[in-house]
C-alpha positions as CSV (number, residue, x, y, z in Angstrom):
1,X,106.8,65.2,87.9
2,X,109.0,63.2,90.0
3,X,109.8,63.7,93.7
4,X,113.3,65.1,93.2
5,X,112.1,67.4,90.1
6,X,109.6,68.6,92.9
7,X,112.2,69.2,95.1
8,X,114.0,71.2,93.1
9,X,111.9,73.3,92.0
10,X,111.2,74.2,95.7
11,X,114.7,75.0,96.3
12,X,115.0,77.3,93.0
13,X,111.4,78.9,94.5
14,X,113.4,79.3,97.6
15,X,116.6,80.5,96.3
16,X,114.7,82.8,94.5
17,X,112.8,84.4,97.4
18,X,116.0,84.3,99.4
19,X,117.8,86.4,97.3
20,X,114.7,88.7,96.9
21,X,114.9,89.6,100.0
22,X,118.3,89.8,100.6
23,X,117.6,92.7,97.8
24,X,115.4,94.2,99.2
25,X,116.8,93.9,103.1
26,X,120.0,96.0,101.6
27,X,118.1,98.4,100.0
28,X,116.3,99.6,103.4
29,X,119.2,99.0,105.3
30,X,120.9,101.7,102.9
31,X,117.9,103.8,102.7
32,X,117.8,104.1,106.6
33,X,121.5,104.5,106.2
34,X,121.0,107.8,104.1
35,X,118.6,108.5,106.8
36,X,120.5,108.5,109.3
37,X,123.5,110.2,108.3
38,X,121.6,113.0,107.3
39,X,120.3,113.0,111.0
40,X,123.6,112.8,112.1
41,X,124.8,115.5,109.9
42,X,122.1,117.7,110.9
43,X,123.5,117.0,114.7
44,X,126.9,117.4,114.0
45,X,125.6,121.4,112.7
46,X,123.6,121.7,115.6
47,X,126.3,121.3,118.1
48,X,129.2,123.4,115.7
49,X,125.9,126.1,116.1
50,X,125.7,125.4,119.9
51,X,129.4,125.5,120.5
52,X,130.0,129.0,118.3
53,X,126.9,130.6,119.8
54,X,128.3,129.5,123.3
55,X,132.0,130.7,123.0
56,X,130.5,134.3,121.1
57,X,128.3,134.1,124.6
58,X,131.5,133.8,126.5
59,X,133.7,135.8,124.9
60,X,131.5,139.2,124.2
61,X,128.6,138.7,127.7
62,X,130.4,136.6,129.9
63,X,134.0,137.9,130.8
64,X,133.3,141.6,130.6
65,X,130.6,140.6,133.3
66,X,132.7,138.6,134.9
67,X,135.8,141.9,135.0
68,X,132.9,144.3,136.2
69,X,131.4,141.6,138.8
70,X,135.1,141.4,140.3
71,X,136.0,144.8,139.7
72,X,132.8,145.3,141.8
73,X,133.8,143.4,144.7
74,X,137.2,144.6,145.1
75,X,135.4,148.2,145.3
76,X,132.8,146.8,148.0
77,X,135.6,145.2,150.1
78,X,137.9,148.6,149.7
79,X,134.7,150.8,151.1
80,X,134.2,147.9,154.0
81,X,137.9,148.4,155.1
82,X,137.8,152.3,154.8
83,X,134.5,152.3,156.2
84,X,135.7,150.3,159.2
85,X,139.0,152.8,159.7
86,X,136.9,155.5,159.9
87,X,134.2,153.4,162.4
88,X,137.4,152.9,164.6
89,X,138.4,156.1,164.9
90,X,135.1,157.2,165.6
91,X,134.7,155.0,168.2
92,X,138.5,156.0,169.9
93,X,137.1,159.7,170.2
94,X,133.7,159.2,170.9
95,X,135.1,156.9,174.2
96,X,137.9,159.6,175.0
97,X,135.0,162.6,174.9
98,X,133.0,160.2,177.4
């Protein structure tokens, strides 16, 4: 076997692995690309659960909370200013009977 016959045959040998791999490089590569997307797709859900849990949450807790909470306040500052009429006028005849 000559020295170029030798050399050839390396470079089949080669060519041969090369492409063996490149094989079997794509076929992980795809592999972990099913992988993934399924992870991603299992994501996506997740966060379409989160975001219809979160606007229920808002919708049936949250703003009926949030009408009592103010209706609430507006109560607390209407007894403040009656009770501070009626501390005023308690205070005018309690100086005039002094």
């Amino acid at each position: 076997m000559s020295l170029a016959e030798l050399r050839d045959l390396f470079i089949v040998i080669f060519s041969l692995v090369a492409i063996g791999a490149t094989l079997l490089l794509s076929i992980l590569l795809f592999l972990l690309f099913l992988r993934v997307r399924s992870i991603l797709n299992s994501g996506r859900e997740t966060v379409r659960n989160v975001r219809d849990i979160s606007s229920l949450v808002s919708g049936n807790i949250v703003k009926p909370l949030v009408g009592i909470a103010s209706f609430l306040q507006g109560l607390r500052q209407a007894l403040e200013i009656i009770s501070g009429v009626v501390r005023r006028k308690e205070g005018k005849r309690s100086g005039r009977e002094e």
